[in-house]
C-alpha positions in Angstrom: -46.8 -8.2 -13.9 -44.9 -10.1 -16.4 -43.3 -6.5 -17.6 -42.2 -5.8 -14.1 -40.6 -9.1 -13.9 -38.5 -8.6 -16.8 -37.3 -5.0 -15.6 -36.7 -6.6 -12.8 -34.8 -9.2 -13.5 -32.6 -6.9 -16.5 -31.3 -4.6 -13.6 -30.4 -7.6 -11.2 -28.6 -9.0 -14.1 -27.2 -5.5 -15.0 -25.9 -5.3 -11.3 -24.6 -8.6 -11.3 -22.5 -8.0 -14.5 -20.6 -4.7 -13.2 -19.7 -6.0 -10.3 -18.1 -8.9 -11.8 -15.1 -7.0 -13.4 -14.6 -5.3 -10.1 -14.1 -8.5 -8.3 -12.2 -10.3 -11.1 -9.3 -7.8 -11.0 -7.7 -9.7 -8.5 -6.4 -6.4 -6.5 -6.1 -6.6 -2.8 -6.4 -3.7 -0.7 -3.4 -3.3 2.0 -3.0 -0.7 4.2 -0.2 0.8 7.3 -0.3 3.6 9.4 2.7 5.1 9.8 4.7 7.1 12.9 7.9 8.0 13.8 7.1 5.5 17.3 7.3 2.7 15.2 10.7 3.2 14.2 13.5 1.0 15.5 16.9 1.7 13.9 19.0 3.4 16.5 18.9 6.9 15.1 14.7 6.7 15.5 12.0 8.1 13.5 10.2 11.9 13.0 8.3 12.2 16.7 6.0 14.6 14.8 6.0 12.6 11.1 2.8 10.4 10.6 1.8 8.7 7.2 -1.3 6.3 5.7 -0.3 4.0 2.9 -3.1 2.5 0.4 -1.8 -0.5 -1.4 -3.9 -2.3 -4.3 -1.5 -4.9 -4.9 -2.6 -7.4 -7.9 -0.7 -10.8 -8.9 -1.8 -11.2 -12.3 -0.7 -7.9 -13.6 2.5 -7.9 -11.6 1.6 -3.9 -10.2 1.5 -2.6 -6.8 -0.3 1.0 -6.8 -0.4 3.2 -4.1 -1.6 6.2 -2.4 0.8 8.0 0.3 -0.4 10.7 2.6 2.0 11.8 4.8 1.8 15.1 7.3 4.7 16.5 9.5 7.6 15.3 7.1 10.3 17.5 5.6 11.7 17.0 2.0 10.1 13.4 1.6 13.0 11.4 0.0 11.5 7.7 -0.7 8.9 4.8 0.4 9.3 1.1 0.6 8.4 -2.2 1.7 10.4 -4.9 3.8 9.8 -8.4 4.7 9.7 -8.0 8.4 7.6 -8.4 12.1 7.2 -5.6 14.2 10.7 -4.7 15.9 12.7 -5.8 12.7 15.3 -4.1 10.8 14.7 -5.7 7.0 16.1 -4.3 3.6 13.4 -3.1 1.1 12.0 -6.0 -1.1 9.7 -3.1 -2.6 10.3 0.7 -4.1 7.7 2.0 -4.4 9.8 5.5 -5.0 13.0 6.8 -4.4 12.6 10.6 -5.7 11.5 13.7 -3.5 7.9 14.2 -3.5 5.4 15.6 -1.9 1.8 14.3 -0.4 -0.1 12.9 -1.6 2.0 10.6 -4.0 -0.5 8.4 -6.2 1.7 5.6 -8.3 2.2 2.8 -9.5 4.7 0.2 -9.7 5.0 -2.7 -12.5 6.9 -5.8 -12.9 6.7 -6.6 -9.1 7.6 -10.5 -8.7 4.5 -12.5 -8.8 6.4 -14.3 -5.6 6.2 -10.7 -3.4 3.0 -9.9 -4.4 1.3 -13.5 -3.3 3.3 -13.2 0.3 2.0 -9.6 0.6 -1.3 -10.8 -0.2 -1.4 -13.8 2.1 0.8 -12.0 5.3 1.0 -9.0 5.3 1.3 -8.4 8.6 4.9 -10.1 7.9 6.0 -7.0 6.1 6.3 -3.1 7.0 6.2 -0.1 4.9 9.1 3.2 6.0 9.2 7.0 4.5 12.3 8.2 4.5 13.5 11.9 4.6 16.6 14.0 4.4 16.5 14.4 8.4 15.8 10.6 8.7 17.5 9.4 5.8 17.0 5.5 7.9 13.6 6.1 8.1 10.9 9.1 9.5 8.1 7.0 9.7 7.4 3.4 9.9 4.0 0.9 10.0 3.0 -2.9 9.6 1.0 -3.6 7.3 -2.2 -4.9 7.7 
């Protein structure tokens, strides 16, 4: 009985002890679903374009990684982030790239201000995410964040 105990109590503490490096990282998930509907500028999105954006954004380390899938969108020329409600035309506070690529893009990028990553964390429904392409160089495809 006393064996079982122990075994027992090794694998709770085992358990315990792996899932606290996984919480201490101090990344929040972030996500935004992205359509050509959601743009405003006057020139609108892509009415075909969609996208889903994966953000782990993390304060201490000063990094905001991503993953981008994006369907419907011709010659892909750059993502960002911008401080801004629903409706709102912002400039980018956030590149996450400004290169042609294709999906899915898988990144990361350092030396964001501490400052941006805290308001992302604590609103991000305050900010929205855009993909922009040659067609829509203003943006294809836009999404709060959420």
């Amino acid at each position: 009985m006393r064996k079982r105990l122990a075994i027992t109590a090794g694998a709770a503490t085992l358990v315990v002890a792996m899932a606290i490096p996984m919480l201490a990282t101090g990344a929040t998930q972030i996500t935004a679903r992205m359509d050509g509907g959601q743009v405003v500028n006057p020139n609108g999105g892509d009415p075909d374009g969609t996208a889903k954006l994966t953000l782990r954004v993390n304060r201490a380390k000063q990094r905001v990684c991503f993953r981008l899938r994006f369907k419907n969108l011709d010659k892909v020329t750059g993502a960002f982030i911008h401080k801004g409600s629903e409706g709102q035309i912002a400039r980018p506070i956030i590149t996450l790239f400004n290169t042609r690529e294709t999906s899915p893009v898988v990144q990361c990028e350092h030396n964001i201000r501490s400052r941006l990553i805290k308001r992302l964390k604590r609103k991000p429904g305050q900010h929205y995410a855009d993909v922009t392409t040659k067609s829509y160089p203003e943006g294809a495809v836009r999404g709060q964040l959420d």
